[in-house]
NUBAGU-593889 format. One line per 8 residues: number of its first residue (from 0); their letters; for each residue x, z, y of C-alpha. Coordinates in Angstrom, 1 decimal. Layout:
BEGIN
NUM = A = X,Z,Y | ...
This chain:
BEGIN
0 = XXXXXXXX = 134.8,128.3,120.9 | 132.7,127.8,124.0 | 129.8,130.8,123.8 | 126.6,129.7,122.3 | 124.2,128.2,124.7 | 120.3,128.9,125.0 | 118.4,126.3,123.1 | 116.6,123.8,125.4
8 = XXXXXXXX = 113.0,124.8,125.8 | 109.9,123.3,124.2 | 108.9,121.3,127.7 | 112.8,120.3,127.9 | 113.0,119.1,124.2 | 109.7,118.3,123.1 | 108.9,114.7,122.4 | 105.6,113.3,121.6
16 = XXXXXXXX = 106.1,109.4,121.2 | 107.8,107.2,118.9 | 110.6,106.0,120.5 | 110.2,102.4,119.7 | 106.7,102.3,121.2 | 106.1,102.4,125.1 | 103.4,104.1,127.1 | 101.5,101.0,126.6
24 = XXXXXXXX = 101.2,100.8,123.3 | 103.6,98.2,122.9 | 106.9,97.5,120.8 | 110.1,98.0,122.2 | 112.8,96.1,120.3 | 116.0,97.9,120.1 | 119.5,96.3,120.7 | 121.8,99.1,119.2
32 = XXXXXXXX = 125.4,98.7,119.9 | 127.7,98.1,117.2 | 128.8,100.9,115.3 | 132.8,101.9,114.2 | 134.4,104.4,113.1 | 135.3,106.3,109.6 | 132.0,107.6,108.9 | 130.7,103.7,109.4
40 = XXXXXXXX = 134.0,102.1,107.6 | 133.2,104.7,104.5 | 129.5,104.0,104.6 | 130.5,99.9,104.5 | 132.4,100.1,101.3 | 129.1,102.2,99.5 | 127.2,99.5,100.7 | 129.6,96.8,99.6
48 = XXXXXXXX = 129.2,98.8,95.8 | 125.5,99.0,95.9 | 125.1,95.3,97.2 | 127.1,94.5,94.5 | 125.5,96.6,91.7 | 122.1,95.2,92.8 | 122.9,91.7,92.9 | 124.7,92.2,89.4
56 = XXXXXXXX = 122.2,94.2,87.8 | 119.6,92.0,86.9 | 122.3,89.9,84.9 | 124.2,93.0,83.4 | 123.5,93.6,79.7 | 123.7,96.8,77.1 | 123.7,95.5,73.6 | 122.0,92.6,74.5
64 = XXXXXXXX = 119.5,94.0,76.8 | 119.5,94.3,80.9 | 120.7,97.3,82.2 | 117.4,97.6,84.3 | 114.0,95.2,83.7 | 110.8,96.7,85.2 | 108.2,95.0,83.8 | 105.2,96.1,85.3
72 = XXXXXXXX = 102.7,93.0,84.3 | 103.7,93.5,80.1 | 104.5,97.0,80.6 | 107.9,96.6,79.0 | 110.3,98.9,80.7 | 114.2,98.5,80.1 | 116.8,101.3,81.8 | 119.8,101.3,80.4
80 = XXXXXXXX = 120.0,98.7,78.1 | 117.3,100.5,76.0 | 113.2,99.6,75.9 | 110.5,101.6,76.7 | 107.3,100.7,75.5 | 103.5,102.8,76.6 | 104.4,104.8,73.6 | 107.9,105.8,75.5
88 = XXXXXXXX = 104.8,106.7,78.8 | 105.9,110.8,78.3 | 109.7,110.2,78.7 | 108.5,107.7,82.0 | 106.2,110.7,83.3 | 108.7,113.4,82.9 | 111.1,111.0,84.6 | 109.0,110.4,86.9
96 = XXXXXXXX = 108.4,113.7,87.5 | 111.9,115.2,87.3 | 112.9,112.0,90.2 | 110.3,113.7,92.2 | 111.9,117.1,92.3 | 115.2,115.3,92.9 | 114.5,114.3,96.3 | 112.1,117.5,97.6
104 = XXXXXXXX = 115.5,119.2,96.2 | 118.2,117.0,97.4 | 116.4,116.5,100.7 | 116.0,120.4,101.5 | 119.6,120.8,101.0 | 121.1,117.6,102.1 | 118.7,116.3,104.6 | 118.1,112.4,104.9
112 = XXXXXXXX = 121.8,111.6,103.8 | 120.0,108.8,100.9 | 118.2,107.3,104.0 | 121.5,106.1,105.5 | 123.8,105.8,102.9 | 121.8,104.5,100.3 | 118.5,103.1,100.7 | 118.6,99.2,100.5
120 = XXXXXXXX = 116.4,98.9,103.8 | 119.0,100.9,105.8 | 121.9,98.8,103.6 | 120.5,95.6,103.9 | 119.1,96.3,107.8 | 122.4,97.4,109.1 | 125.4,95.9,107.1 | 123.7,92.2,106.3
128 = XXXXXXXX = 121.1,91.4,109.0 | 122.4,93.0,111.7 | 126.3,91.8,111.3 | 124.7,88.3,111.1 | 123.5,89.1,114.9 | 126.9,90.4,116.1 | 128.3,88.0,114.4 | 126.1,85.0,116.1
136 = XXXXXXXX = 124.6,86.4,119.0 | 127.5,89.7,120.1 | 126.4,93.0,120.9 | 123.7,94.9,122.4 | 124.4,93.4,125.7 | 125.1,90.0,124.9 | 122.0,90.3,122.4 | 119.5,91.4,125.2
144 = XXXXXXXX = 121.0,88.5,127.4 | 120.7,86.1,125.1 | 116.9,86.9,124.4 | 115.9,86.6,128.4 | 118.0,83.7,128.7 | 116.2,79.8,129.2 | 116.0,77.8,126.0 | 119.2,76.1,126.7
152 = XXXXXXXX = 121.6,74.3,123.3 | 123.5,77.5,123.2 | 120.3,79.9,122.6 | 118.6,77.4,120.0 | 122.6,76.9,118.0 | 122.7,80.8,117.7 | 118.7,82.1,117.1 | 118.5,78.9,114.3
160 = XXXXXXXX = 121.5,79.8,112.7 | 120.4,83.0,112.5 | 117.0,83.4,111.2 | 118.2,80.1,108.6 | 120.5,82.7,107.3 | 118.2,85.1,107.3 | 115.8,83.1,104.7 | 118.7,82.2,102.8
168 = XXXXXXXX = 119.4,86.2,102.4 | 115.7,87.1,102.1 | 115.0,84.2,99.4 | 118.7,85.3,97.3 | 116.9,89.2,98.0 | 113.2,87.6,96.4 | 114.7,86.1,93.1 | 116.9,89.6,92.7
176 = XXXXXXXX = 114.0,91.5,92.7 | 111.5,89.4,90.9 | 114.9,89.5,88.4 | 113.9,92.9,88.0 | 110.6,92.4,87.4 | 110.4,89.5,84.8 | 113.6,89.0,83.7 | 116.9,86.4,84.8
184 = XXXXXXXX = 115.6,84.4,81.2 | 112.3,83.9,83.1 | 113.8,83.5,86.5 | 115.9,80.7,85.1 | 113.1,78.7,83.7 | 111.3,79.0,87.2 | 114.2,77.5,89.1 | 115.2,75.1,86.5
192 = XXXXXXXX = 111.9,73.7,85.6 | 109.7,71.4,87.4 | 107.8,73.7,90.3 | 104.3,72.6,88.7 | 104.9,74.4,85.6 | 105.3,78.0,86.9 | 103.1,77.8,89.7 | 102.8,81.5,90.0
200 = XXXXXXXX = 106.7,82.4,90.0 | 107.1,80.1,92.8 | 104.1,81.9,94.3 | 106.1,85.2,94.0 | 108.9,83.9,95.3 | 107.2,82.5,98.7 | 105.7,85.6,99.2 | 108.7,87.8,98.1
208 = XXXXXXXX = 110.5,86.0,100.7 | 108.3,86.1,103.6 | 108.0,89.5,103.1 | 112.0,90.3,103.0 | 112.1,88.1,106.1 | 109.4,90.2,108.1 | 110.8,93.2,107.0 | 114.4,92.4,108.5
216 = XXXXXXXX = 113.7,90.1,111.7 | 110.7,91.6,113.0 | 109.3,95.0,111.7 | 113.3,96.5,110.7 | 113.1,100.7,111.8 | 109.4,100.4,112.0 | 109.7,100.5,108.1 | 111.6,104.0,108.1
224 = XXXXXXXX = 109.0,105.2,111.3 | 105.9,104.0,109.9 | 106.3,102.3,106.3 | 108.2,104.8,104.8 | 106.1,107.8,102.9 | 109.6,109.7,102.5 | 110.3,109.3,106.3 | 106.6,110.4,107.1
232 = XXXXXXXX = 107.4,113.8,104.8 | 110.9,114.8,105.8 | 109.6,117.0,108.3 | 108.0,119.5,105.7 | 111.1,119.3,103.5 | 113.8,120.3,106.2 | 114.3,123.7,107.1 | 117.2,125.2,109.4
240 = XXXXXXXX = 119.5,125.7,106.5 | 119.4,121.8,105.9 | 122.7,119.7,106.1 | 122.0,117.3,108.8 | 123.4,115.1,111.2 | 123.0,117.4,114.3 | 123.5,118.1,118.1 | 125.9,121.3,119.0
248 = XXXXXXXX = 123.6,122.3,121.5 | 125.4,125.1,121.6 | 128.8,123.7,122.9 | 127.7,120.5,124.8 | 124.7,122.5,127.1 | 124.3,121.8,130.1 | 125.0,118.9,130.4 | 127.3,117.0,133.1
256 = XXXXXXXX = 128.4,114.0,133.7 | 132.6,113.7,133.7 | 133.5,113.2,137.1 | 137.8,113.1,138.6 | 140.0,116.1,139.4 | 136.4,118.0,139.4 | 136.4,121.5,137.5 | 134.1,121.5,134.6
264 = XXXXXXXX = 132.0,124.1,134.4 | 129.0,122.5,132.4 | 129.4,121.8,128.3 | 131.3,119.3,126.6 | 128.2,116.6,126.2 | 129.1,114.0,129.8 | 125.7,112.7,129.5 | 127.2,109.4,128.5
272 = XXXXXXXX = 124.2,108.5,126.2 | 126.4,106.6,124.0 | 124.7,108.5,120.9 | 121.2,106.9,122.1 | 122.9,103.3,122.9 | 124.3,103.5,119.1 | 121.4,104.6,117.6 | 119.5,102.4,115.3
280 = XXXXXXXX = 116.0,103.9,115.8 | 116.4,104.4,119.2 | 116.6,107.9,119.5 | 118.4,110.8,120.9 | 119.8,113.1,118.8 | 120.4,115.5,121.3 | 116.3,116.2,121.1 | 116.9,117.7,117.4
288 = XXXXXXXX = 117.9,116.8,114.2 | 114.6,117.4,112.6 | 113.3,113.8,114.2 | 111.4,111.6,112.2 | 112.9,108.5,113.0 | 116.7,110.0,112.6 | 117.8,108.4,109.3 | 121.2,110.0,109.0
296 = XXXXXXXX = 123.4,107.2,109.5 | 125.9,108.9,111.2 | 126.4,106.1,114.0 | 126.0,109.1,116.5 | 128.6,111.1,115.2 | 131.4,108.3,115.0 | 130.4,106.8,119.1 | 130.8,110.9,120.0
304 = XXXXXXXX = 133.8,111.6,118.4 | 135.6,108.3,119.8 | 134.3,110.3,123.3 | 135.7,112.7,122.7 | 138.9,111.8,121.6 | 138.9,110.0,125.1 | 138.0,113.1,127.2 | 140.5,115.2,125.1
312 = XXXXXXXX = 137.7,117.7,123.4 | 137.6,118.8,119.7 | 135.3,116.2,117.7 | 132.0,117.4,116.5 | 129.5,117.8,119.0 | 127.4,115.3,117.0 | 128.3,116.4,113.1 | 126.8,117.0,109.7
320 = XXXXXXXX = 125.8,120.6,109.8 | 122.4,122.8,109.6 | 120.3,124.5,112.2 | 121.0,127.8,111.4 | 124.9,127.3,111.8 | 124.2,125.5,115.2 | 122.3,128.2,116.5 | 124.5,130.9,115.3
328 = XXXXXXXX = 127.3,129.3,116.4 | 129.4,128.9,113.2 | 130.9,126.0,111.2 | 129.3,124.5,108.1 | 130.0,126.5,104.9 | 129.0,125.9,101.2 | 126.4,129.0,101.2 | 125.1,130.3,97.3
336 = XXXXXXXX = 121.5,128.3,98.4 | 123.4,125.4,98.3 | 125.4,125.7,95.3 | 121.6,127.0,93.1 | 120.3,123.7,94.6 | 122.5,121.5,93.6 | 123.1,123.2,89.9 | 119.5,122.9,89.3
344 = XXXXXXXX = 120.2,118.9,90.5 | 122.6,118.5,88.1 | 120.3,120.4,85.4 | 117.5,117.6,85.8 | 119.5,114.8,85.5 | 121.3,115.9,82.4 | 117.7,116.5,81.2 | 116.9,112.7,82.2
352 = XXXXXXXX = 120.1,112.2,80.3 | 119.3,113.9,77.0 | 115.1,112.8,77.1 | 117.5,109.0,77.1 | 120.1,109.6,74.4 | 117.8,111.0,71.9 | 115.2,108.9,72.2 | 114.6,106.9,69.0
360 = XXXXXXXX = 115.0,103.4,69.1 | 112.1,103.1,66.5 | 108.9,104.8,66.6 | 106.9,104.6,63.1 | 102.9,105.6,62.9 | 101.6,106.5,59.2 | 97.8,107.2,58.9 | 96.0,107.5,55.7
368 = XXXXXXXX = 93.4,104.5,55.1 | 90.3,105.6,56.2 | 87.7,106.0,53.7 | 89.9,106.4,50.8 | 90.3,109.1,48.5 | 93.0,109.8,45.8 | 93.2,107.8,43.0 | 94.6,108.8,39.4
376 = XXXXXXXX = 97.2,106.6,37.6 | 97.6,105.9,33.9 | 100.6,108.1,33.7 | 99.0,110.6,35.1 | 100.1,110.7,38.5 | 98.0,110.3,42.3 | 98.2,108.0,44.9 | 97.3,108.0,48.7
384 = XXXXXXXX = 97.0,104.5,50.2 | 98.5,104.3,53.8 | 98.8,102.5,56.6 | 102.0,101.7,58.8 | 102.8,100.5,62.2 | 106.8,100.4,63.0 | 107.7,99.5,66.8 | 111.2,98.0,67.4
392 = XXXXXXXX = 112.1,99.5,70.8 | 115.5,97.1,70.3 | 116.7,93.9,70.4 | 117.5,93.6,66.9 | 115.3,92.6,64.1 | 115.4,94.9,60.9 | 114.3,94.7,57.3 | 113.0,97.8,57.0
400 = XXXXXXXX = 112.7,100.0,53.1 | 109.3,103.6,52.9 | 110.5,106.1,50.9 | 108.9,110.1,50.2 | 111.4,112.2,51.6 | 109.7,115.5,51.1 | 108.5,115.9,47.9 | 111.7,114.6,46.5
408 = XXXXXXXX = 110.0,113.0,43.5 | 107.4,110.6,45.4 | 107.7,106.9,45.3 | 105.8,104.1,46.9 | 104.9,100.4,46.8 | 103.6,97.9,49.2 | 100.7,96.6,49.3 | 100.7,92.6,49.3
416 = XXXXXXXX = 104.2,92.0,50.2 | 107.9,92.3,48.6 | 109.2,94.3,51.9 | 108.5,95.3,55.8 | 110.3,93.0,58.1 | 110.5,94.2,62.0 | 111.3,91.7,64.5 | 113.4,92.4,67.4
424 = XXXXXXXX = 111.1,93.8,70.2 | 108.2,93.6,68.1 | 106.0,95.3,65.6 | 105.5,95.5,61.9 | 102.3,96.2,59.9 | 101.8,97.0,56.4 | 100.1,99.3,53.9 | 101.8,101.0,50.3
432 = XXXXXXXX = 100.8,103.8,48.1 | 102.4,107.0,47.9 | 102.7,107.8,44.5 | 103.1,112.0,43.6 | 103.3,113.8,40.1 | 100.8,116.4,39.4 | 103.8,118.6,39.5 | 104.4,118.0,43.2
440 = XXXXXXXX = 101.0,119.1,43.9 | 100.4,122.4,44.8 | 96.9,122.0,46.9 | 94.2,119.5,47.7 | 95.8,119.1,51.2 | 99.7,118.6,51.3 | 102.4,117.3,53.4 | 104.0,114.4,52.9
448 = XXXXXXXX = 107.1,113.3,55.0 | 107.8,108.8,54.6 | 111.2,108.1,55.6 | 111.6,104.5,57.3 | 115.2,103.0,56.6 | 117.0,99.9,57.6 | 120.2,98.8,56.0 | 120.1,102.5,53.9
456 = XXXXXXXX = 120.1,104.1,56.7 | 117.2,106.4,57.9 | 116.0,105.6,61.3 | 112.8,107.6,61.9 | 110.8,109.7,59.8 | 106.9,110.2,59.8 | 104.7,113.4,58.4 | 101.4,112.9,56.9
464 = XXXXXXX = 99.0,114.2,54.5 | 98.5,113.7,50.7 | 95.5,114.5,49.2 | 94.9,115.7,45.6 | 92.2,116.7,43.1 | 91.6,120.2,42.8 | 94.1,122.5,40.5
């Protein structure tokens, strides 16, 4: 192991502009060179999944149901096949909440590895858009000729082919997402039916796809640089213990270009700037890991490991590691800190899990009438009149049976109807009388528990009070 080399001072590391902005003020487009290598083949076939799982999803059903529908306009939210209404709004929050301390976790330990392996900008940006361009137009070089070139057939085949398929892609992204949103049922209509009669679907559409487009031909990093709220707070979620795709500094300083039958005396980085070249934010990863624009997509590591394969030196100068190992010299090691982190990772989403098995797929509300009081029967016994509501958080419609569970000997009848019948996804309305003997009575104030049942089976149970005349 080659000894561990002084860190590159503040004025020889320090870097004050975005990298995709010149002195000027103004955009520089970035040709990165097409990527290879196992990291990139592995991160292909998750992106080849996650394409896959995202253009099924919408059409996907649990019992029925779609696996996800955000419904943000009728505040009807479906995850996993099951409904969430603003009643369900605690179980969102804590969700919500719990998602949040996910990624401040998942990032302190495992850096930005979501940015490049899973988030659909980086997925869609690098493994559809961007293969279209190789594809049509070659690589960096070829790319930066092309765009300098004179408007000749050749230039106006390839740039037309390209940003067609680029619509196409952006529209087929549009109607996924809005699939998410409103449902394939909905979605259908809108492409089936005649263009006048959901005027603002198509609207959403148009603008869903213009947007995708932008996104992916013109503004494409600038979205992780400047867009992104989790790129903007990496920064204070990263210490040196972080895993991260980082720079040996400590092996590859100073360094020297590779010159023939010359002794090396300088470290194993030749200054060959294939890491920058490669990079698809522009940057150098030799300036630091803890750069804001570095999503983690390991492009760097597999170009630097191909060098040195060629130049005969051990691969990882360029590797997923932390700061602190860099600096001290050492290898990567699964540390306690790690281990904590990612048990209490595990911990919140089992408790996501458990707030979604148990949940109850029908939520009942049982409030005593205002302005009544008791009323004494014939045979002696007293009533309460009630009111019900009964949500159906399924896709199932149910005929639906009261009865006093606690005390054993209450009864109860409805109130202007033979029985309660709850639609699926809907609600259901009624009023009945709780009927108690004297016997049952032990105060003026007593609890009362109504059991709700479907098919004899009890589905949800509601608590209530029961009042009675003075003993």
């Amino acid at each position: 192991m080659n000894p561990v080399a002084p860190k590159p001072t503040a004025a020889e590391s320090f870097r004050d502009t975005i990298s995709t902005i010149d002195a000027e003020g103004k955009r520089v487009w970035i040709y990165p060179k097409k990527p290879s290598g196992k990291l990139y083949n592995a991160r292909k076939w998750v992106s080849y999944g996650l394409l896959t799982l995202l253009f099924a999803g919408p059409w996907l059903r649990i019992g029925e149901l779609p696996v996800l529908m955000l419904n943000v306009v009728e505040r009807k939210f479906i995850i996993l096949g099951q409904i969430f209404w603003p009643q369900d709004f605690f179980i969102l929050l804590l969700g919500f909440m719990a998602f949040i301390l996910f990624i401040i976790l998942f990032t302190v330990v495992y850096g930005r590895i979501f940015c490049g392996w899973v988030c659909p900008q980086t997925i869609f940006l690098e493994m559809v858009f961007r293969r279209i361009e190789y594809w049509l137009e070659g690589d960096a070089p070829q790319q930066k000729a092309l765009d300098r070139a004179d408007w000749t057939w050749n230039k106006i085949w390839r740039k037309t082919s390209k940003h067609a398929l680029f619509l196409l892609i952006s529209f087929l992204i549009a109607n996924t997402f809005l699939a998410y949103i409103i449902g394939t049922e909905a979605l259908t209509r809108i492409v089936t039916d005649s263009p006048l009669e959901h005027l603002g679907g198509l609207s959403s559409m148009v603008i869903f796809t213009g947007l995708f487009y932008a996104v992916f031909a013109r503004f494409r990093e600038q979205v992780c640089t400047i867009a992104c709220p989790y790129g903007r707070l990496q920064g204070v979620m990263l210490d040196k213990n972080t895993i991260t795709v980082a720079y040996d500094y400590g092996r590859g300083e100073p360094r020297e270009k590779l010159r023939k039958n010359q002794e090396r005396r300088a470290g194993d980085c030749i200054d060959c700037k294939q890491c920058v070249q490669v990079c698809p934010t522009g940057i150098d990863i030799r300036n630091g890991a803890q750069q804001m624009e570095c999503i983690n997509c390991t492009a760097c590591i597999d170009v630097c490991n191909s060098i040195m394969d060629l130049i005969n030196k051990p691969q990882g100068l360029i590797r997923y590691d932390s700061e602190a190992h860099i600096e001290a010299g050492t290898r990567f090691q699964v540390t306690a800190r790690i281990k904590a982190y990612t048990a209490v990772l595990l911990l919140l989403v089992g408790v996501m899990a458990g707030l979604l098995l148990t949940r109850s797929n029908v939520e009942a509300t049982v409030l005593r009438t205002p302005g009544q009081l008791f009323q004494k029967t014939g045979r002696g016994t007293v009533t309460n009149l009630y009111n019900i509501s009964v949500i159906n958080k399924t896709n199932q419609a149910m005929p639906l049976e009261l009865r006093v569970l606690e005390p054993a000997a209450g009864t109860v009848k409805l109130v202007g109807q033979r029985g309660l019948q709850l639609p699926a996804q809907g609600k259901a309305d009624g009023v009945f009388f709780a009927e108690l003997p004297p016997a049952a009575l032990r105060q003026t104030s007593n609890q009362i528990r109504i059991g709700v049942y479907s098919g004899g089976r009890l589905i949800t149970e509601q608590q209530t009070k029961f009042l009675a005349p003075p003993q």
